[in-house]
C-alpha positions as CSV (number, residue, x, y, z in Angstrom):
1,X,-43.2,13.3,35.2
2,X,-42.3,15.4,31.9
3,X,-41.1,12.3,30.4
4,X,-44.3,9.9,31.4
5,X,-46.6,12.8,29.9
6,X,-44.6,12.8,26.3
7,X,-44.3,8.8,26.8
8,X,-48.2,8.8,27.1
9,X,-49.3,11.8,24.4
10,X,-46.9,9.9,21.7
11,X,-48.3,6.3,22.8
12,X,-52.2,8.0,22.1
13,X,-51.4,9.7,19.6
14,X,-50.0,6.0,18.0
15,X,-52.8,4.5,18.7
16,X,-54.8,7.2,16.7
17,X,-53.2,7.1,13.6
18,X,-53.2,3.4,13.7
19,X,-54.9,0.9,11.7
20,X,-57.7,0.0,13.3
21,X,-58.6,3.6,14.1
22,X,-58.2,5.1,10.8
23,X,-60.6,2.3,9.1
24,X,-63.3,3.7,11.2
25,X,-63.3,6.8,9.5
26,X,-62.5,5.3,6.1
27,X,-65.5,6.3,4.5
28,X,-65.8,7.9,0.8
29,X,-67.2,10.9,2.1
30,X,-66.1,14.7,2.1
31,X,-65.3,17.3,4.9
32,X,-65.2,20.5,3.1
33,X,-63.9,19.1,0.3
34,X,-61.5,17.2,1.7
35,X,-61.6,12.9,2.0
36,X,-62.6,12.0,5.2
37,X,-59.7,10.1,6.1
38,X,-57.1,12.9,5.3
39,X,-59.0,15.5,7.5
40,X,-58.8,13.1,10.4
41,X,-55.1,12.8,9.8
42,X,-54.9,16.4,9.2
43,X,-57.0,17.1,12.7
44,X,-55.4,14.2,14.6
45,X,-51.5,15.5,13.6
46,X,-52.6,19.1,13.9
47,X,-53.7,18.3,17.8
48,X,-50.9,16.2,18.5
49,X,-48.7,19.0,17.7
50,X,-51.2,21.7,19.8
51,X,-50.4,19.3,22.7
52,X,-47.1,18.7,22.6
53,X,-46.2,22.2,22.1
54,X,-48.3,23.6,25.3
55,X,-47.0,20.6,27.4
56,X,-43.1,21.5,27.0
57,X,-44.0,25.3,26.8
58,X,-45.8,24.7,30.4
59,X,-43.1,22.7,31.7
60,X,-40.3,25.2,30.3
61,X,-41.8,28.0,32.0
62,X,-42.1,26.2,35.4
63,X,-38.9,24.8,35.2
64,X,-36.8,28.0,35.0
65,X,-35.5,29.4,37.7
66,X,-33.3,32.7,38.3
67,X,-29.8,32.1,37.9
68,X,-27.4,33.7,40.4
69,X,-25.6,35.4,38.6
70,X,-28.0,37.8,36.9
């Protein structure tokens, strides 16, 4: 299941920073200074990493289990 989640998130996350995505917000305008088109790259990679990093952290923590020997 863990690996059709990361399969998926990467495949979206593809998708977003794709082509015909990025010419959409290709635009010569400014978000707080910054072109358009690097904030959305910025934004997009920052959330990609967001998600990744709670979706293994969720399914590290569920996955452990005591070990005998402790």
């Amino acid at each position: 299941m863990k690996t059709k989640r990361l399969l998926f998130i990467s495949l979206l996350f593809a998708v977003l920073l794709n082509e015909p995505v990025l010419s959409i917000v290709s635009q010569p305008r400014l978000l707080a200074g910054i072109p358009l088109t690097y904030a959305y790259i910025l934004l997009v990679w920052g959330l990609m990493i967001i998600v990744l990093v709670a979706l293994l952290h969720k399914h590290h923590n569920t996955d452990d289990t005591p070990h005998a020997d402790e």
